[in-house]
C-alpha positions as CSV (number, residue, x, y, z in Angstrom):
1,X,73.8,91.6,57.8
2,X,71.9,93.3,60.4
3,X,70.3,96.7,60.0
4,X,72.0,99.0,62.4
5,X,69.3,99.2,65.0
6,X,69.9,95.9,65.6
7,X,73.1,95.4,65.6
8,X,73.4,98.5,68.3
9,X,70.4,96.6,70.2
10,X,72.6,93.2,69.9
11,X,75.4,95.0,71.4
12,X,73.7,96.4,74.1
13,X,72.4,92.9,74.9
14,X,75.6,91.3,74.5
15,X,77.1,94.0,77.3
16,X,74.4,93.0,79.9
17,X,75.3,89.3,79.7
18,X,78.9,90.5,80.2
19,X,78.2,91.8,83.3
20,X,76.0,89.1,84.9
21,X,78.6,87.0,83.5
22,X,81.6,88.6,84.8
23,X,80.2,89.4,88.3
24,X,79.2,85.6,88.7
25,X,83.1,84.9,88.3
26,X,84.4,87.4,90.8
27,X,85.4,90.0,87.9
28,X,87.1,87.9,85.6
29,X,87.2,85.2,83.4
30,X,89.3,82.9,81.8
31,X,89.9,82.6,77.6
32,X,87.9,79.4,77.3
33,X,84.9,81.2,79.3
34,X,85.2,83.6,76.6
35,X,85.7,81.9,73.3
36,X,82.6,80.1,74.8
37,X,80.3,82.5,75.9
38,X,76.8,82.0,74.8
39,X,74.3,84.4,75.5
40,X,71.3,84.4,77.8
41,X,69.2,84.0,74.4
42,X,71.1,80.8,73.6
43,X,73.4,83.0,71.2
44,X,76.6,81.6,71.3
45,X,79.2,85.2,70.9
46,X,82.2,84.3,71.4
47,X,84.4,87.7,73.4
48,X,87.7,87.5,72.6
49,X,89.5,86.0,69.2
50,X,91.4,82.4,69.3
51,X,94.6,83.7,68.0
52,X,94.1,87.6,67.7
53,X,93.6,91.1,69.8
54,X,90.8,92.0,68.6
55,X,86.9,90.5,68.5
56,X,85.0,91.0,65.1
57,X,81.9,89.1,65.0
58,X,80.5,88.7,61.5
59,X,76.9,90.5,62.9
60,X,78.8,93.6,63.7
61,X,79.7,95.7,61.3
62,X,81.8,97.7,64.1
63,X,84.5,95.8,66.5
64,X,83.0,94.4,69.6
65,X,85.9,93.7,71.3
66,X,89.8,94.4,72.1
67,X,92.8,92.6,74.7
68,X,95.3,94.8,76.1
69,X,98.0,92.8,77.6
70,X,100.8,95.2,78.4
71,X,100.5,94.6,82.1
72,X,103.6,92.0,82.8
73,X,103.0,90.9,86.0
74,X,101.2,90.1,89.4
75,X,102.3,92.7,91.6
76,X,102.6,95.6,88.6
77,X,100.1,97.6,89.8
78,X,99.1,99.9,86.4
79,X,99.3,98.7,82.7
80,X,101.7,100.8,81.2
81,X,99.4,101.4,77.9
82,X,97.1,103.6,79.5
83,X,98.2,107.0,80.0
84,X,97.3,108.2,83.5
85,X,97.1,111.7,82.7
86,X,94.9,111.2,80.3
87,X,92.9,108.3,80.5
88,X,93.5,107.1,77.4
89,X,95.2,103.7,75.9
90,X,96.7,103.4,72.6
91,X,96.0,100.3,70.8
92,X,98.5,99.2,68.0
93,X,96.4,98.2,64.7
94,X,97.4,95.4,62.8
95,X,99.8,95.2,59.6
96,X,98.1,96.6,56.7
97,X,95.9,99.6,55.7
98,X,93.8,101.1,58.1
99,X,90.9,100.4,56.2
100,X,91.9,97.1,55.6
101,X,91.2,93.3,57.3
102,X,90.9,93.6,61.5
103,X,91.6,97.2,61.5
104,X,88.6,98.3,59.1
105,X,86.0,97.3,61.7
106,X,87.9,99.3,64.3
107,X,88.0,102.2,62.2
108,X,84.0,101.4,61.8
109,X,84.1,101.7,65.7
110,X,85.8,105.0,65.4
111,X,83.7,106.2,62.6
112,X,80.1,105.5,64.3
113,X,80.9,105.8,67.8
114,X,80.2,102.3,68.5
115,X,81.2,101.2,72.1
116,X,83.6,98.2,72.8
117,X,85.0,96.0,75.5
118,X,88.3,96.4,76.8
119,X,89.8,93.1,78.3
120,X,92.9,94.1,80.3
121,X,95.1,90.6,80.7
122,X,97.0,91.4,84.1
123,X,97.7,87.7,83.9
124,X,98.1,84.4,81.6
125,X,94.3,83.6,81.2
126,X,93.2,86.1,83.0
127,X,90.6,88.8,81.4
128,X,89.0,91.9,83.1
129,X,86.7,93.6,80.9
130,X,86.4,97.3,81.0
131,X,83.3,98.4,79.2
132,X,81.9,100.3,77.4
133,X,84.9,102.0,76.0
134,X,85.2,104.5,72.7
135,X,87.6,104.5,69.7
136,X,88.1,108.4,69.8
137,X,90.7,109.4,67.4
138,X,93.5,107.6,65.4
139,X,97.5,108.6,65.2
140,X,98.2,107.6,61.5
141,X,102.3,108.4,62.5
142,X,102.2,105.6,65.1
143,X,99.5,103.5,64.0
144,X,97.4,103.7,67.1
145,X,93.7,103.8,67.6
146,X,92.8,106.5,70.6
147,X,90.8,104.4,73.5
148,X,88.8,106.4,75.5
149,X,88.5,104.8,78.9
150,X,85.7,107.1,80.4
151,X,82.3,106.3,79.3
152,X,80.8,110.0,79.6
153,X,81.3,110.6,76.3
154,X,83.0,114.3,77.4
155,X,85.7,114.1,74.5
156,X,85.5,112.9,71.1
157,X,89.4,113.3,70.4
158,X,92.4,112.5,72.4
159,X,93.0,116.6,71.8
160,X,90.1,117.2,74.4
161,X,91.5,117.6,77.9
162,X,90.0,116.7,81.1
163,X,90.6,117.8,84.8
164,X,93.1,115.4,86.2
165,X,91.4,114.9,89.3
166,X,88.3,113.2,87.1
167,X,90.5,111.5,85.0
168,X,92.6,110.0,88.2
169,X,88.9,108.9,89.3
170,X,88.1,107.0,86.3
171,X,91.1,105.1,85.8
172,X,90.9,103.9,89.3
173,X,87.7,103.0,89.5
174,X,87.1,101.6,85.5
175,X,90.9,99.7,85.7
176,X,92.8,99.8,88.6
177,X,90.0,98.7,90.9
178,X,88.5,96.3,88.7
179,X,92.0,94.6,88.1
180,X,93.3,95.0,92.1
181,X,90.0,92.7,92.6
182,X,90.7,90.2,90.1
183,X,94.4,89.5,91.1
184,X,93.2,89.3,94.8
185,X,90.9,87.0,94.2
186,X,92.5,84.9,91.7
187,X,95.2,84.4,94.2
188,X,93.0,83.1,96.8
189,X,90.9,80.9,94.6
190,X,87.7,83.1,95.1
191,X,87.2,82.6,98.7
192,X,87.2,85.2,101.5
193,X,90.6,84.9,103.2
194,X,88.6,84.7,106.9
195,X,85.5,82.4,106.8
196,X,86.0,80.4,103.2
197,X,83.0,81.6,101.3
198,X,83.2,80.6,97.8
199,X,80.4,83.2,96.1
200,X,82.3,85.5,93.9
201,X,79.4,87.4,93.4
202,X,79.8,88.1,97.6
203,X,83.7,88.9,97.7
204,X,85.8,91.9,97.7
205,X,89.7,92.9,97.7
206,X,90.1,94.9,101.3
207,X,93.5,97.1,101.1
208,X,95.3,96.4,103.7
209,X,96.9,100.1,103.3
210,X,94.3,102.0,101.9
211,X,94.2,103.2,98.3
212,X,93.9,107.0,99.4
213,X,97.8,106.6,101.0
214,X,100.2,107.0,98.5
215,X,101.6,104.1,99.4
216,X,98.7,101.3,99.0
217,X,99.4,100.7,95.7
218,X,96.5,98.0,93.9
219,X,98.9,94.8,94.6
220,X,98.0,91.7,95.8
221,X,100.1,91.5,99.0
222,X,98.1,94.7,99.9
223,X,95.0,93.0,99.5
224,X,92.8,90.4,101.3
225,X,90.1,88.9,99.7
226,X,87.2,89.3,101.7
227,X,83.3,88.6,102.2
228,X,81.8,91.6,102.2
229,X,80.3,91.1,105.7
230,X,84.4,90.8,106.7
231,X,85.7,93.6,104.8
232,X,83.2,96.0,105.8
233,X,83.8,94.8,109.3
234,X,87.7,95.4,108.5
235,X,87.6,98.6,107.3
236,X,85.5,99.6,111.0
237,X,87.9,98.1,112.7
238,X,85.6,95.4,113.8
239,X,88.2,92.8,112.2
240,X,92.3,93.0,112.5
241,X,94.4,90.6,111.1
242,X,97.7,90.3,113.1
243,X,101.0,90.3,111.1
244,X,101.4,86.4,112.2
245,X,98.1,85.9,109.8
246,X,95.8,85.8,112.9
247,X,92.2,86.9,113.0
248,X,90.7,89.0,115.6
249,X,87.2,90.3,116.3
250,X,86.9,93.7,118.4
251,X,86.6,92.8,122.3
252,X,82.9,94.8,122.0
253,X,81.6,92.6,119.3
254,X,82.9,89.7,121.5
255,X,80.5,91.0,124.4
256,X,77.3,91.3,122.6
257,X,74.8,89.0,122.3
258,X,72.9,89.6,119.1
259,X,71.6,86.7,117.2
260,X,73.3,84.4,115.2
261,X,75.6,86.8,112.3
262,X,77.3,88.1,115.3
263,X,77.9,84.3,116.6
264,X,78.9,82.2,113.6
265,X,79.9,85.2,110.9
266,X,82.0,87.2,113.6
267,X,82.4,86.2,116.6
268,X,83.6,82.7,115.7
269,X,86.3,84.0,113.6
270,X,88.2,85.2,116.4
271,X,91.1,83.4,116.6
272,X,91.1,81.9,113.3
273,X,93.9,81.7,111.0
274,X,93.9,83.4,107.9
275,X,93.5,81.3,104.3
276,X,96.3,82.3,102.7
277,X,97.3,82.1,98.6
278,X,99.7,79.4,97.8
279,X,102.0,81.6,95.9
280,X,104.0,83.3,98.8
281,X,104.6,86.9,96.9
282,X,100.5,86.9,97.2
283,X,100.6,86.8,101.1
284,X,100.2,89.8,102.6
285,X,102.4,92.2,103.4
286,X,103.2,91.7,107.3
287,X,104.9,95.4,107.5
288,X,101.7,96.4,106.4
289,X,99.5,94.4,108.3
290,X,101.5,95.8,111.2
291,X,100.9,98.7,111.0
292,X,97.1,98.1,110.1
293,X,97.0,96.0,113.0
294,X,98.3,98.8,115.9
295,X,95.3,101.2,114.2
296,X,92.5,97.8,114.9
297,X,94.0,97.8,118.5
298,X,93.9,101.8,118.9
């Protein structure tokens, strides 16, 4: 076994070759991407479990890993296991003692602090890790571990409140943003909706109706996915999308002259019809892109 500075040190490498990892995917990744994840060192650590909910690597003494999958389907926009007040999820242990099989190295998670991955599944082989995320407390009654979704360390039991207004903050951008992403992209095959680009690494998920309006909830047919060069020039207006699935370019962008971005990355675009997913509940919404629309030709 390893001592414990390196087992904290081999969990801190294992998170940064998460998130290269992730980020080269668009945000998530599938189970067999996973199961086979080998390490930048050659270190081959597999993430999630073959046929369980939790990730307990023999080098660990503590749980590296969990899958929350209470999230049903495509256009639910929370996951119901995460308490939006509080910012906290409750994870069901398995059968047996506490301190027994799968459950004793989450209680060793709870015990030393240790931090973990959180891989929400908002669809069927679809995993978006949240991380790092803390084992906090435990309700015997109900057999729950306390996840702590906010990586501040501010509380070290669920009993510990926090101002809603941060908590609202962290869950949207630790879980609902993170997932809102990876069911936009997934939908249209990791490429911007307007110009094609395949680099993950280079796309967003542009609201259609924004996430500070009550009403642009983290769906997919309120989301595009974009290149960043065309959701930036979306959300300034530069860039509408007409409810027929049209694009447009701003009638000053299509008077300038300035080099060759403005040519081929914008200007070209004008006119061009929009890539759309193949599952027609993923289109977007035209109501919406209505009404988005009228505010680009304001």
């Amino acid at each position: 076994m390893l001592s414990h500075e390196e087992q904290a040190l081999l969990r801190l490498e294992i998170f940064a070759d998460l998130e290269l990892f992730i980020e080269s995917r668009g945000g998530f990744a599938s189970r067999d991407e996973l199961t086979g994840f080998v390490m930048r060192n050659g270190l081959r650590m597999p993430l999630v479990d073959t046929s369980r909910g939790i990730r307990n690597p023999q080098e660990l003494e503590a749980t590296l890993a969990i899958v929350s999958a209470s999230d049903v389907g495509r256009n639910n926009p929370y996951d119901d296991a995460i308490d939006r007040e509080s910012g906290l999820l409750r994870y069901s242990w398995a059968q047996g003692p506490v301190d027994a099989g799968d459950n004793r190295k989450l209680l060793a998670a709870l015990e030393t602090s240790a931090p973990i991955i959180l891989f929400e599944k908002p669809l069927p082989n679809l995993y978006v890790p949240v991380f790092p995320v803390y084992v906090i407390d435990i309700d015997l009654g109900n057999r729950h571990f306390i996840i702590d979704l906010d990586d501040s360390r501010l509380r070290t039991s669920r009993d510990v409140t926090l101002d809603k207004k941060y908590v609202a903050r962290v869950v949207k951008h630790r879980v609902h943003q993170p997932m809102f992403r990876a069911r936009v992209l997934s939908a249209y095959n990791k490429k911007c909706a307007v110009c094609t680009l395949k680099y993950p690494e280079l796309l967003d998920a542009a609201h259609i109706i924004s996430d500070s309006d009550e009403r642009g909830l983290p769906v997919v047919s309120n989301g595009m996915a974009m290149c960043k060069i065309h959701h930036a020039a979306y959300d300034q207006d530069f860039l509408g999308v007409s409810p027929d699935y049209v694009v447009h370019i701003n009638e000053r962008l299509l008077a300038d002259r300035n080099g060759p971005m403005l040519q081929f990355g914008l200007q070209a675009m004008n006119g061009k019809l929009l890539e759309l997913p193949s599952r027609r509940d993923d289109r977007p919404d035209r109501d919406y892109l209505a009404e988005r629309f009228a505010q680009f030709g304001a």
